[in-house]
N, CA, C and O atoms as CSV, one atom per row, in Angstrom:
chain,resi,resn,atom,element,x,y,z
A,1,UNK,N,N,7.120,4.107,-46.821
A,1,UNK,CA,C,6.334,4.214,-45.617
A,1,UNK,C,C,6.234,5.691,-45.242
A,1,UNK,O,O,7.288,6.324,-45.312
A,2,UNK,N,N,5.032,6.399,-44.819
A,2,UNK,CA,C,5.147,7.410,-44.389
A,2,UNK,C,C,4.958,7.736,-43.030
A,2,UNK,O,O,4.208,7.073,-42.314
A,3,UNK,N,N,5.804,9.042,-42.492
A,3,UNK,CA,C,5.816,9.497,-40.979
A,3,UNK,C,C,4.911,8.628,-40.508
A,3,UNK,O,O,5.076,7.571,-39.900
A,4,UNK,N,N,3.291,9.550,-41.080
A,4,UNK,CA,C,2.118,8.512,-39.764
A,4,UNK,C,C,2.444,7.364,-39.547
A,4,UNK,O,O,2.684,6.869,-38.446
A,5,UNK,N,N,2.495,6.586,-41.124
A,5,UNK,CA,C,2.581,4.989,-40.395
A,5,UNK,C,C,3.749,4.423,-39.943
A,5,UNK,O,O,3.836,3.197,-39.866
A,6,UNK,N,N,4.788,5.247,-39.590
A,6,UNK,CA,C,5.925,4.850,-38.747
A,6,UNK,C,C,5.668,4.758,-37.561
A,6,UNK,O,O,5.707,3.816,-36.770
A,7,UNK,N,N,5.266,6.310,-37.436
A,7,UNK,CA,C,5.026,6.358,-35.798
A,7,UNK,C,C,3.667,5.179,-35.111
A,7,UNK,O,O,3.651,4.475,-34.101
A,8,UNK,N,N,2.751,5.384,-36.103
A,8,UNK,CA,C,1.889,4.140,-35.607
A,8,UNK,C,C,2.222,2.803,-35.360
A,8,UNK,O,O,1.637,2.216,-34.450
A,9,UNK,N,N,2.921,2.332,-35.910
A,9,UNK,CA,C,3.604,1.498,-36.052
A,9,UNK,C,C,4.735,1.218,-34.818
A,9,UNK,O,O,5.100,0.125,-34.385
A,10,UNK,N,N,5.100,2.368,-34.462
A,10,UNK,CA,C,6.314,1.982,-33.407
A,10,UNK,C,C,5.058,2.486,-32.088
A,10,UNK,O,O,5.626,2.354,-31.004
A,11,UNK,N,N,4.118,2.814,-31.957
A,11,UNK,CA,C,3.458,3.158,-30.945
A,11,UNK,C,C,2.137,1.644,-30.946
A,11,UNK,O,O,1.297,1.440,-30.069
A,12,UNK,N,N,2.349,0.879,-32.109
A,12,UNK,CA,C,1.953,-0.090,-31.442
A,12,UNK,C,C,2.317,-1.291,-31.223
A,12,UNK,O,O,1.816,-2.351,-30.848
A,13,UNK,N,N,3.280,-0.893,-31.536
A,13,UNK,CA,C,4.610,-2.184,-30.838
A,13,UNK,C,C,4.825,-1.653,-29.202
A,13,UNK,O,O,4.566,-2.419,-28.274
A,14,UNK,N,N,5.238,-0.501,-29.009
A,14,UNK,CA,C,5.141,0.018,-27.390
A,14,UNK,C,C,4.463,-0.466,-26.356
A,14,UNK,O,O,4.857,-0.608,-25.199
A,15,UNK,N,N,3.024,-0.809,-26.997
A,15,UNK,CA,C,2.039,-1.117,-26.236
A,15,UNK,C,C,2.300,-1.944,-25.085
A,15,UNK,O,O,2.522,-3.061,-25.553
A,16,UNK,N,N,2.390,-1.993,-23.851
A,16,UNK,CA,C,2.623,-2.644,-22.990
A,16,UNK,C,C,1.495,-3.924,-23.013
A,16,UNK,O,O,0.267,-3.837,-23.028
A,17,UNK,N,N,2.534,-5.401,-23.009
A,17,UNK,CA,C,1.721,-6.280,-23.331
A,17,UNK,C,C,0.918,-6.861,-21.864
A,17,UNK,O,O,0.254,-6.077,-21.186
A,18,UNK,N,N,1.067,-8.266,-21.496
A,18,UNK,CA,C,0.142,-8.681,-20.561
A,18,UNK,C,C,1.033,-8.741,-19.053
A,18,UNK,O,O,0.314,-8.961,-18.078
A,19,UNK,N,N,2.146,-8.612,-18.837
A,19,UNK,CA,C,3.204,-8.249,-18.220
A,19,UNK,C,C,3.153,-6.855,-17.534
A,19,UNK,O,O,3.420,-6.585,-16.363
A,20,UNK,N,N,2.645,-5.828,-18.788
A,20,UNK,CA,C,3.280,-4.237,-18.743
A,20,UNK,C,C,2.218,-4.353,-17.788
A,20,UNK,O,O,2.520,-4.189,-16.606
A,21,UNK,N,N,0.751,-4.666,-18.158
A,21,UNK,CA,C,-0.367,-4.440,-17.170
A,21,UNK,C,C,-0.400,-4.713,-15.975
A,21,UNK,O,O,-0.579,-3.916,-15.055
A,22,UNK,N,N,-0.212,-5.986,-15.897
A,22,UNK,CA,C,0.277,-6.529,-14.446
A,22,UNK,C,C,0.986,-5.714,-14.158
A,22,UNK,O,O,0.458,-5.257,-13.144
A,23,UNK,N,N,2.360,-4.858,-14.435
A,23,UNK,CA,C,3.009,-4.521,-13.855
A,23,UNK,C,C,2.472,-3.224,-13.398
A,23,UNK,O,O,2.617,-2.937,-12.210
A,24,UNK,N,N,1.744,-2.233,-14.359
A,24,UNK,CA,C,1.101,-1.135,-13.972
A,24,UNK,C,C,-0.635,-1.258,-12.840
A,24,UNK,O,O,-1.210,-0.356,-12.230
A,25,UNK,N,N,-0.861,-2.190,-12.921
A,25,UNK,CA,C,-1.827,-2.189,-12.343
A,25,UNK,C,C,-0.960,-2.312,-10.482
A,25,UNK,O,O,-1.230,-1.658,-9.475
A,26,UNK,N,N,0.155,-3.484,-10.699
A,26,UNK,CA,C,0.331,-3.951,-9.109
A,26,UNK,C,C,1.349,-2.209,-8.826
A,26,UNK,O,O,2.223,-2.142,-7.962
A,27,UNK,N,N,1.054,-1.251,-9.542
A,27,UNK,CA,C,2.375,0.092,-8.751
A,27,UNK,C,C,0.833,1.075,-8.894
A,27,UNK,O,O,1.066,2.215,-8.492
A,28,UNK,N,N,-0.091,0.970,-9.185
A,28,UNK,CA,C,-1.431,1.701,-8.858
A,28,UNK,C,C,-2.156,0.702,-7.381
A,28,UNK,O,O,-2.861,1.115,-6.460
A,29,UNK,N,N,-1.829,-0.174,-7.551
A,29,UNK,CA,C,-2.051,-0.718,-6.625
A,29,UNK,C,C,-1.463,-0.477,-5.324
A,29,UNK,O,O,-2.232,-0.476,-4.362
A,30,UNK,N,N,-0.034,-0.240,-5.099
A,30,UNK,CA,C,0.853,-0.193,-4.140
A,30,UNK,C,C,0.749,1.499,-3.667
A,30,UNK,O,O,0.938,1.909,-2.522
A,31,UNK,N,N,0.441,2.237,-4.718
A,31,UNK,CA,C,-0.007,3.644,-4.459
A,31,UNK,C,C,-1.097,3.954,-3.853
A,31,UNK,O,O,-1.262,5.093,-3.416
A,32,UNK,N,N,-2.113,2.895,-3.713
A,32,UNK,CA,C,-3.565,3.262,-3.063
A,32,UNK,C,C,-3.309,2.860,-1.864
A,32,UNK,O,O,-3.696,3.529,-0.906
A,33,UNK,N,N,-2.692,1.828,-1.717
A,33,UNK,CA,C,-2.362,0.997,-0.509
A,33,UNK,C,C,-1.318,2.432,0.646
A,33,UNK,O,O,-1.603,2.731,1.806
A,34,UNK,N,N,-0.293,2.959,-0.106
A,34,UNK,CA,C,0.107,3.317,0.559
A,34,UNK,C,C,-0.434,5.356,1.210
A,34,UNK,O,O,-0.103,6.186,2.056
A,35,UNK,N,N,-1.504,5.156,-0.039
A,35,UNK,CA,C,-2.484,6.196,0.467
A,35,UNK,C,C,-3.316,5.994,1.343
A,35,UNK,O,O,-3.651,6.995,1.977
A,36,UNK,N,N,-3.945,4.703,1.710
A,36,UNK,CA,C,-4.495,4.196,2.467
A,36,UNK,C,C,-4.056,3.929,3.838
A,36,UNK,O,O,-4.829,4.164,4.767
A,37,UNK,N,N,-2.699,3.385,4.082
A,37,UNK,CA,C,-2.147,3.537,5.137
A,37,UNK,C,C,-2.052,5.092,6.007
A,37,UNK,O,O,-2.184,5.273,7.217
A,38,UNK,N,N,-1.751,6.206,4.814
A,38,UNK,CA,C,-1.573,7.016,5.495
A,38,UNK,C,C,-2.854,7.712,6.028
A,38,UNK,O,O,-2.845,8.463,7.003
A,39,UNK,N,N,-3.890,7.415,5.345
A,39,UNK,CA,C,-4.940,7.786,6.068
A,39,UNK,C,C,-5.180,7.059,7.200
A,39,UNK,O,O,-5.753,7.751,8.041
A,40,UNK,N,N,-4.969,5.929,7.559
A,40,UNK,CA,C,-5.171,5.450,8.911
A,40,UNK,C,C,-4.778,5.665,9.949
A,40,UNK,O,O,-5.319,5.551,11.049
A,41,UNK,N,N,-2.888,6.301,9.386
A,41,UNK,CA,C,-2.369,7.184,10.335
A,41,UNK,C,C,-2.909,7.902,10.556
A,41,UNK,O,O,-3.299,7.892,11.724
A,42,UNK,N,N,-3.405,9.164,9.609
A,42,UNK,CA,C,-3.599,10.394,10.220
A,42,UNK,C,C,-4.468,10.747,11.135
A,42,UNK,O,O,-4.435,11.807,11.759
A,43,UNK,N,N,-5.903,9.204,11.338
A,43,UNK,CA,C,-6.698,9.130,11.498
A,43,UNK,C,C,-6.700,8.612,12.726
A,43,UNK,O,O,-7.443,9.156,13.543
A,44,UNK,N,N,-6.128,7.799,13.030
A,44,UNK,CA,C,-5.808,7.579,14.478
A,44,UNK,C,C,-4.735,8.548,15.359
A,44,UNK,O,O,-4.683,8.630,16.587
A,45,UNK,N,N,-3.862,9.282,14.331
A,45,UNK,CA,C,-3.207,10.519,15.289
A,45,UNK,C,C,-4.033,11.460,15.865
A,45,UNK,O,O,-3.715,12.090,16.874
A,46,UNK,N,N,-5.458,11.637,15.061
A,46,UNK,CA,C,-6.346,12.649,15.090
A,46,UNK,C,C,-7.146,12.479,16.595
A,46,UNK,O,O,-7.689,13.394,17.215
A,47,UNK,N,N,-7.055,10.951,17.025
A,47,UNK,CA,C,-8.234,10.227,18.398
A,47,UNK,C,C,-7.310,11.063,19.477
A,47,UNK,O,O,-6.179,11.375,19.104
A,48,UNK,N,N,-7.705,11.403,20.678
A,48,UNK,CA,C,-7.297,11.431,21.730
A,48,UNK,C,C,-6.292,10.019,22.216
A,48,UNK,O,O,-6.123,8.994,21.556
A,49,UNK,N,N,-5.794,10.307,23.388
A,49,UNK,CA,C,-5.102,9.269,24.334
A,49,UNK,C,C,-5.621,8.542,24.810
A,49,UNK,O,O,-5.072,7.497,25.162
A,50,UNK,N,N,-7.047,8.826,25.042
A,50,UNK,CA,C,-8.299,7.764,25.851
A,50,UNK,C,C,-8.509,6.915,24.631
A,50,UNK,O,O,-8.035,5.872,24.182
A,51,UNK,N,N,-9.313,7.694,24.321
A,51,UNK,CA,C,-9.821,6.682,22.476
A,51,UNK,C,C,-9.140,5.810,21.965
A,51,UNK,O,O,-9.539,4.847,21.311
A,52,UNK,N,N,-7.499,6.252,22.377
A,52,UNK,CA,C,-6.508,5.113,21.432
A,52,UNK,C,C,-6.432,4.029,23.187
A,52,UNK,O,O,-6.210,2.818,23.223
A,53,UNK,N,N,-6.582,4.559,23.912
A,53,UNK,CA,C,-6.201,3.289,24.831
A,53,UNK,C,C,-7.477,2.333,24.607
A,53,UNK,O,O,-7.342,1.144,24.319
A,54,UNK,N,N,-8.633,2.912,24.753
A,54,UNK,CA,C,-9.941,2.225,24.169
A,54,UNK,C,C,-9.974,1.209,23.531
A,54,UNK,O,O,-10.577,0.137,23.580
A,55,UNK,N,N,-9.132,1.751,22.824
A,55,UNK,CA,C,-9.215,0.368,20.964
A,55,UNK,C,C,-7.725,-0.432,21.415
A,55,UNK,O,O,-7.529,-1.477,20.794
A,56,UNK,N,N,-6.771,-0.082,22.327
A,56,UNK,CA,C,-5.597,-0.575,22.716
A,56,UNK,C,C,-4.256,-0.566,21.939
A,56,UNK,O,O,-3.345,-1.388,21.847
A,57,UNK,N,N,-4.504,0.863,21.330
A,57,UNK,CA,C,-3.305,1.326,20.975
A,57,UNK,C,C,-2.991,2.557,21.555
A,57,UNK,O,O,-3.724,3.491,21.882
A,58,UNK,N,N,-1.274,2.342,21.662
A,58,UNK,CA,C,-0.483,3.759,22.540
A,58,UNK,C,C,-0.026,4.347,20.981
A,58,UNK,O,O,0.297,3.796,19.928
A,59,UNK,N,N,-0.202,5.937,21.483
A,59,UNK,CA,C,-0.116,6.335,20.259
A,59,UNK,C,C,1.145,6.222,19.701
A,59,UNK,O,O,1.086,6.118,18.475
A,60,UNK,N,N,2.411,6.202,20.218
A,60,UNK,CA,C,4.051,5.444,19.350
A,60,UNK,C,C,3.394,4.047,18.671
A,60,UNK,O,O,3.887,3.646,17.616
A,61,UNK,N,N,2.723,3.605,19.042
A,61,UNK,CA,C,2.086,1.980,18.247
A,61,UNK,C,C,1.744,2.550,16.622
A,61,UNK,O,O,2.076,1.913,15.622
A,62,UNK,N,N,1.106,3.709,16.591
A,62,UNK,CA,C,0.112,4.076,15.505
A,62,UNK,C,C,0.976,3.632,14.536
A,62,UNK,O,O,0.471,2.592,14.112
A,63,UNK,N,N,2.500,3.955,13.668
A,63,UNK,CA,C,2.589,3.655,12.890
A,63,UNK,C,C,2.566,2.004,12.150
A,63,UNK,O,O,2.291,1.652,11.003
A,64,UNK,N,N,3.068,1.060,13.619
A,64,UNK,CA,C,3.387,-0.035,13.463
A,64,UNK,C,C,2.272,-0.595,12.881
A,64,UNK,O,O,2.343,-1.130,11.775
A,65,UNK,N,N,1.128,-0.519,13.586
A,65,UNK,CA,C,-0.268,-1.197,13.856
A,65,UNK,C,C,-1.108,-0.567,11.810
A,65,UNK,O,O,-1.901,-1.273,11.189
A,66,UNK,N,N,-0.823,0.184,11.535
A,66,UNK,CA,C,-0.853,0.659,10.094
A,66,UNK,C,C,-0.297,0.032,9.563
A,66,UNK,O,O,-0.838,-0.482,8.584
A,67,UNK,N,N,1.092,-0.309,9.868
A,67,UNK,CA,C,1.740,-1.019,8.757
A,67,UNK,C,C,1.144,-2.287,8.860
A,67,UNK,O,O,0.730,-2.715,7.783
A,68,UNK,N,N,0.978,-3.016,9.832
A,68,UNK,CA,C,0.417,-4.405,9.622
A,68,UNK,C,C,-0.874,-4.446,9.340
A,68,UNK,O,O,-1.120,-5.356,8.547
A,69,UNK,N,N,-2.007,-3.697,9.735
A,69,UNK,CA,C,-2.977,-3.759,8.336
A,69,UNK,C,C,-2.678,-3.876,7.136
A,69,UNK,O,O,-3.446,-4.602,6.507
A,70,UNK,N,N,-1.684,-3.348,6.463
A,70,UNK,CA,C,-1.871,-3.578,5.001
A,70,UNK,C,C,-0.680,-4.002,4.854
A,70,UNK,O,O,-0.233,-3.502,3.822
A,71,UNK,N,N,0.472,-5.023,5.614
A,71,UNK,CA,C,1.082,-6.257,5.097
A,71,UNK,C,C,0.501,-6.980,4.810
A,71,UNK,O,O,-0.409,-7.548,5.413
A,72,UNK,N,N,1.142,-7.207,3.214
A,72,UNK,CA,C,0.895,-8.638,2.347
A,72,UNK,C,C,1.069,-10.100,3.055
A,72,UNK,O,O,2.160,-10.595,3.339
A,73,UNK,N,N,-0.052,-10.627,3.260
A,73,UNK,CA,C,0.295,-12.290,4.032
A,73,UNK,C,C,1.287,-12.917,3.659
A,73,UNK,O,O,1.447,-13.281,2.494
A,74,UNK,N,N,1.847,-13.067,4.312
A,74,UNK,CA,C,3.094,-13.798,4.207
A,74,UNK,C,C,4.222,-12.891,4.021
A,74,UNK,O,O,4.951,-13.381,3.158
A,75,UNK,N,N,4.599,-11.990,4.372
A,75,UNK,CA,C,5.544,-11.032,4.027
A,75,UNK,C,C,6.264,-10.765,5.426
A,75,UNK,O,O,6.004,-9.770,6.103
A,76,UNK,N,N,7.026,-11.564,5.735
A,76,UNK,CA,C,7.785,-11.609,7.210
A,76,UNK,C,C,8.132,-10.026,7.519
A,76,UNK,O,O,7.920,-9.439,8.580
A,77,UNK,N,N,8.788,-9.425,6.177
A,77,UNK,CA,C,9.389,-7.953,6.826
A,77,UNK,C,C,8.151,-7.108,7.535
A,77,UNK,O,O,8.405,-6.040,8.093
A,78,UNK,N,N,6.865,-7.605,7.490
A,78,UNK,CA,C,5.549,-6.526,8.330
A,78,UNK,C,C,5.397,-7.771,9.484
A,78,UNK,O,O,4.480,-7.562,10.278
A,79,UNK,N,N,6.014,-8.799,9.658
A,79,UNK,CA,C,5.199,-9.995,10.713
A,79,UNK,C,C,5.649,-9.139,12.168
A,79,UNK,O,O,6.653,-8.452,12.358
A,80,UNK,N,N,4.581,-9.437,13.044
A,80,UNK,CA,C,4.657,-8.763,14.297
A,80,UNK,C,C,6.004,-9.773,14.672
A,80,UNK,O,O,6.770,-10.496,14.035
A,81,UNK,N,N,5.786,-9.321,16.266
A,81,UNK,CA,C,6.827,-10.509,17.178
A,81,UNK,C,C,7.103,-11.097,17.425
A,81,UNK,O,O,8.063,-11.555,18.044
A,82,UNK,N,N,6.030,-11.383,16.854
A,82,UNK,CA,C,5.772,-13.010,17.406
A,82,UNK,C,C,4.389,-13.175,18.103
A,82,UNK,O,O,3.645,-14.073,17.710
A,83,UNK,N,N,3.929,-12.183,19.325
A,83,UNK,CA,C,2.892,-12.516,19.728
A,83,UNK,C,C,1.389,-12.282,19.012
A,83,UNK,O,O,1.028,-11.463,18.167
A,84,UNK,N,N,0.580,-13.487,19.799
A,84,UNK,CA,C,-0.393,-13.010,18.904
A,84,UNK,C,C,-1.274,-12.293,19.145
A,84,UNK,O,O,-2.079,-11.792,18.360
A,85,UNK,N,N,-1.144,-12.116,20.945
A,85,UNK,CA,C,-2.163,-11.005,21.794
A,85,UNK,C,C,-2.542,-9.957,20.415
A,85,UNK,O,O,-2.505,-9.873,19.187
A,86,UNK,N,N,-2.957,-9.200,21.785
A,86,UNK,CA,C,-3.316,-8.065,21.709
A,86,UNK,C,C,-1.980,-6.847,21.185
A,86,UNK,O,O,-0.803,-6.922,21.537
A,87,UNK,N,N,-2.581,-5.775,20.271
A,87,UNK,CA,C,-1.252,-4.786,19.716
A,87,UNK,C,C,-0.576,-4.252,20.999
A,87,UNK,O,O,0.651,-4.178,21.064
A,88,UNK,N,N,-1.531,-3.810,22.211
A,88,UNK,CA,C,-0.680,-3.385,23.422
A,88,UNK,C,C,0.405,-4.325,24.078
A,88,UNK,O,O,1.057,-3.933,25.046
């Protein structure tokens, strides 16, 4: 057997099978998500005090109210309080 076809050989056994993908797709996934969050932060830190009372968030809320946009349904560790009002 020579070098090339060793290494080819062990580089296509490597190949991440239908698992590896899933697995790389759901941590590109969790990376956009959590790029995404932070833009919502930054984006509502950016509104005034009026603007955020407007939409009915105090700005200490901002991070919470981010995080529960992009909790996964059903994922108790992002579930609010319980209530279902309003974020204020």
């Amino acid at each position: 057997m020579h070098i090339h076809s060793k290494n080819l050989n062990s580089a296509v056994a490597s190949r991440p099978g239908r698992s590896g993908l899933v697995a790389l797709s759901s941590f590109f996934a969790q990376g956009f998500r959590r790029w995404q969050k932070r833009r919502v932060i930054e984006t509502l830190q950016q509104l005034s005090d009026r603007q955020l009372e407007d939409i009915g968030i105090a700005r200490n809320e901002i991070p919470r109210v981010a995080e529960g946009l992009f909790a996964r349904a059903g994922d108790s560790r992002h579930a609010s309080s319980g209530s279902s009002g309003p974020v204020r």
